[in-house]
C-alpha positions as CSV (number, residue, x, y, z in Angstrom):
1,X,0.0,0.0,0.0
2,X,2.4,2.4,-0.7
3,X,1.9,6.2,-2.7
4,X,4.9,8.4,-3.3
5,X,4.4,11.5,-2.2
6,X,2.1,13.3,-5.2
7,X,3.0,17.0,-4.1
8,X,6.1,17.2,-4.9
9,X,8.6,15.8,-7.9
10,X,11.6,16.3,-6.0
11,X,10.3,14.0,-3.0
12,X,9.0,11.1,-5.7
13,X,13.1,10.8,-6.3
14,X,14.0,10.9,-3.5
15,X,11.8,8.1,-1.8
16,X,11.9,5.9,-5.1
17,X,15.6,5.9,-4.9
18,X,16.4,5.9,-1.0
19,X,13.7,5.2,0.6
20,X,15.0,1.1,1.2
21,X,18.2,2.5,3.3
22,X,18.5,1.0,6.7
23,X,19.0,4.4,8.3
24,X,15.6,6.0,6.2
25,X,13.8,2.9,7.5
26,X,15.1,3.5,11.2
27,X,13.6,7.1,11.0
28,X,10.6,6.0,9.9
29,X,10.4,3.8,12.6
30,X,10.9,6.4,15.2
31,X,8.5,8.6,13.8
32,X,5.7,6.2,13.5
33,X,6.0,5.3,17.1
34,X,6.1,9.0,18.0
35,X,3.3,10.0,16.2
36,X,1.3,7.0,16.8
37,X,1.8,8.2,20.5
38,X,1.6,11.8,20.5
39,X,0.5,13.0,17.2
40,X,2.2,14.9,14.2
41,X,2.6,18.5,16.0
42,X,4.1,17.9,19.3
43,X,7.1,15.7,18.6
44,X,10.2,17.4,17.2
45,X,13.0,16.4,14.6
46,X,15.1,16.3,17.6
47,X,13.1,13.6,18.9
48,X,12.5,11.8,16.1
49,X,16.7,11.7,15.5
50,X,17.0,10.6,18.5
51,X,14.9,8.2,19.0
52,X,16.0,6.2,15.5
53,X,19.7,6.8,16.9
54,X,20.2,9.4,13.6
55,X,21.6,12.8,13.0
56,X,20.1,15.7,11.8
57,X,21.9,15.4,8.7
58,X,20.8,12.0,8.3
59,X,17.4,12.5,8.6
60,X,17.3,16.0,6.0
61,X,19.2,13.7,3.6
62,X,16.1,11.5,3.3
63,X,13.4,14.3,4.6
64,X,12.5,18.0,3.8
65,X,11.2,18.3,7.1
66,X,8.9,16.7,9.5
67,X,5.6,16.9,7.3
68,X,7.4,15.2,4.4
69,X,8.3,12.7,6.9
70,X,4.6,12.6,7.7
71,X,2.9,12.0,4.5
72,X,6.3,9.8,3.5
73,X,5.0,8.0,6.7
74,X,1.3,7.5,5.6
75,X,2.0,6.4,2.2
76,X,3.7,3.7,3.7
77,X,1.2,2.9,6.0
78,X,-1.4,3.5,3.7
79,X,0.3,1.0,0.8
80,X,0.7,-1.3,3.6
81,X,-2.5,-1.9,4.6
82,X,-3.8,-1.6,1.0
83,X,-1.6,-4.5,-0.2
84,X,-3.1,-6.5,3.0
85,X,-6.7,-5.5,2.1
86,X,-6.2,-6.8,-1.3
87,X,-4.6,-10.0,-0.2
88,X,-7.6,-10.9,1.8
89,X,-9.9,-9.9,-1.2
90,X,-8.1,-12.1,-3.3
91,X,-8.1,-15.0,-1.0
92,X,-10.9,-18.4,-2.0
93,X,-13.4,-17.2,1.0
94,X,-16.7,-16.3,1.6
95,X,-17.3,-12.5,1.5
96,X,-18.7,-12.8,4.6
97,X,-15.5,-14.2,6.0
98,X,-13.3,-11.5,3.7
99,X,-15.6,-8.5,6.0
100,X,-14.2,-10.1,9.5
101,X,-10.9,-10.5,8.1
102,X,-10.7,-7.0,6.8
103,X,-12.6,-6.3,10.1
104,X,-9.6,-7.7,12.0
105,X,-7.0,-6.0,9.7
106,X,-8.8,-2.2,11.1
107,X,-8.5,-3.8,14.4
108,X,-5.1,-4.6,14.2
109,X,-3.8,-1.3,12.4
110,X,-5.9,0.5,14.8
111,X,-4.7,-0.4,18.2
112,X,-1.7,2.2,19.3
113,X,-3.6,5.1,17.3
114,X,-3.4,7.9,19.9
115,X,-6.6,10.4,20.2
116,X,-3.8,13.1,19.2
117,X,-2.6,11.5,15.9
118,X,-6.6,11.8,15.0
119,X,-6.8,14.6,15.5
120,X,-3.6,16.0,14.2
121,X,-4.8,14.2,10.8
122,X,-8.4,15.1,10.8
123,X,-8.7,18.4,12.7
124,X,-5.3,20.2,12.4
125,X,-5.5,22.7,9.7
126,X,-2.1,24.1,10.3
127,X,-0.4,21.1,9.6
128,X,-2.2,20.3,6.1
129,X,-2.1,16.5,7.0
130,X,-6.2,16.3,6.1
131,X,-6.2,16.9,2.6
132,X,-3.0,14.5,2.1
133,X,-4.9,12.0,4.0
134,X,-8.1,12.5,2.5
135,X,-6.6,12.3,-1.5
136,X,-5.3,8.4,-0.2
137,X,-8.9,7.5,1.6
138,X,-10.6,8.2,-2.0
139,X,-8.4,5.9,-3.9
140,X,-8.8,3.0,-1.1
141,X,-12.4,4.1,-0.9
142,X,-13.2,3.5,-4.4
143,X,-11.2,0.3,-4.3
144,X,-13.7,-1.2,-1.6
145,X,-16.7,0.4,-2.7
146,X,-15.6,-1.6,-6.9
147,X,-15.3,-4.5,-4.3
148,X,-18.5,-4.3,-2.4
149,X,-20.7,-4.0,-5.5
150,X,-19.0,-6.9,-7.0
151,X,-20.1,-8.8,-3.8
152,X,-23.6,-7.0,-4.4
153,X,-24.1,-8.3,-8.0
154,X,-23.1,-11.7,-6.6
155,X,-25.6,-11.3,-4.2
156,X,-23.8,-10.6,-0.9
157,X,-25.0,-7.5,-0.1
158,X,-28.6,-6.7,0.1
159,X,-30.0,-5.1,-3.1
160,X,-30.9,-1.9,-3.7
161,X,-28.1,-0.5,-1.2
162,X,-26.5,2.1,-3.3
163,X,-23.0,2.5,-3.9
164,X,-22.9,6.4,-3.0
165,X,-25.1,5.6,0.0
166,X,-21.8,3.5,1.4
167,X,-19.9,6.2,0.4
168,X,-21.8,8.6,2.3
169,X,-21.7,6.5,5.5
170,X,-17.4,5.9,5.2
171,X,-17.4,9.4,5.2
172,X,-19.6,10.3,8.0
173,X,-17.8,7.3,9.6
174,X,-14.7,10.0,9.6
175,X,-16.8,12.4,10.9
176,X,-17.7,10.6,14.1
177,X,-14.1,9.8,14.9
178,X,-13.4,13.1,16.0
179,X,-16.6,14.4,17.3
180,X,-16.0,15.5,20.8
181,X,-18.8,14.0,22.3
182,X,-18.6,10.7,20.7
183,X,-14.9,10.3,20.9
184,X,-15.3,11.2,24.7
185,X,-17.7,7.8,25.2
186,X,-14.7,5.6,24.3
187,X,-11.3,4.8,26.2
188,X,-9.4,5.0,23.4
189,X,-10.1,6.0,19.6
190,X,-9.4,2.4,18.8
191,X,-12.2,1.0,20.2
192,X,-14.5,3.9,18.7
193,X,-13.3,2.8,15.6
194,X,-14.4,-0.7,15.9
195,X,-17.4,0.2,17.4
196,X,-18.0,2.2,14.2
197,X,-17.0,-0.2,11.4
198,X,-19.0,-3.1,13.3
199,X,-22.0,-0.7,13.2
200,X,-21.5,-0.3,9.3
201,X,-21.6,-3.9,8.4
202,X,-23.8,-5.7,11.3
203,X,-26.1,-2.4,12.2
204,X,-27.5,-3.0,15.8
205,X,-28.9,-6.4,15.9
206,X,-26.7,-9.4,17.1
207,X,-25.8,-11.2,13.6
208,X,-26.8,-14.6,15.6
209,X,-30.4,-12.9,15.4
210,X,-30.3,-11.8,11.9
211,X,-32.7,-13.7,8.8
């Protein structure tokens, strides 16, 4: 699941052609487990170096600055999870059994998400991450809505459902996960975002209970 960064040419280069060296790797590293933690805005180059065991040189060799190491971050994470959505979709299953597996991957790449890192992504304006984000959700969007209406024609999803009806719920979906109130119902956003793809797909009655 893995974008190069579309904003810049200078940045494609550079990630296509260094982006596999050890030290690049160990700074991404860091900065995944910092942000994951803290959010984008409050953790410095500094820590980032240090924490990876890098210089500052090192990491401006591979990085602009920490926002490029951001979204370099997220298409990683983003391709990532993308090429493990599609290896589910691919697998000899049911569909039904493909929605808890890919049910299962959100839980897994979920878990360490801090509240802060949400909304550094989805709130921040100053740090521009949204739009970034938002330009990879569409093309993994579209990619599972092509899949669920395959399923649909096949008859695993009710009929009549329309495709921009899903659409519309992913999206409010991203709403939710940083309303206030909602978000303050929920230990942790992890469990809010379960709560809120389990809703999508089994609504509120038990699926032991459903015709």
């Amino acid at each position: 699941m893995f974008f190069v960064s579309f904003d810049n040419i200078g940045n494609e280069y550079k990630m296509s052609r260094e982006i596999t060296n050890k030290k690049c790797q160990a700074i991404l590293a860091a900065a995944k487990n910092l942000f994951w933690k803290h959010g984008v805005k409050r953790v410095s180059v500094r820590e980032i170096c240090k924490e990876a065991g890098a210089s500052k040189m090192s990491f401006y060799r591979f990085f602009d600055n920490k926002l490029d190491l951001a979204k370099t971050l997220l298409d990683q994470v983003f391709n990532e999870g993308m090429a493990e959505y599609d290896a589910i979709m691919q697998r000899d299953i049911s569909f039904a059994e493909k929605v808890q597996q890919s049910l299962l991957l959100k839980h897994k790449n979920s878990q360490s998400i801090s509240q802060e890192l949400i909304m550094d992504l989805y709130k921040n304006q100053e740090l521009g991450l949204m739009q970034y984000l938002e330009a990879q959700s569409e093309t993994m969007m579209e990619r599972v809505l092509d899949d669920y209406e395959q399923a649909q024609r096949e008859g695993h999803i009710r009929t009549g459902i329309q495709r921009g009806f899903i659409k519309y719920q992913l999206l409010k979906m991203r709403q939710m996960m940083v309303d206030p109130q909602l978000v303050g119902l929920y230990e942790n956003p992890h469990d809010l975002i379960m709560e809120l793809t389990n809703f999508l797909f089994y609504g509120l009655l038990s699926r032991d209970n459903k015709s």
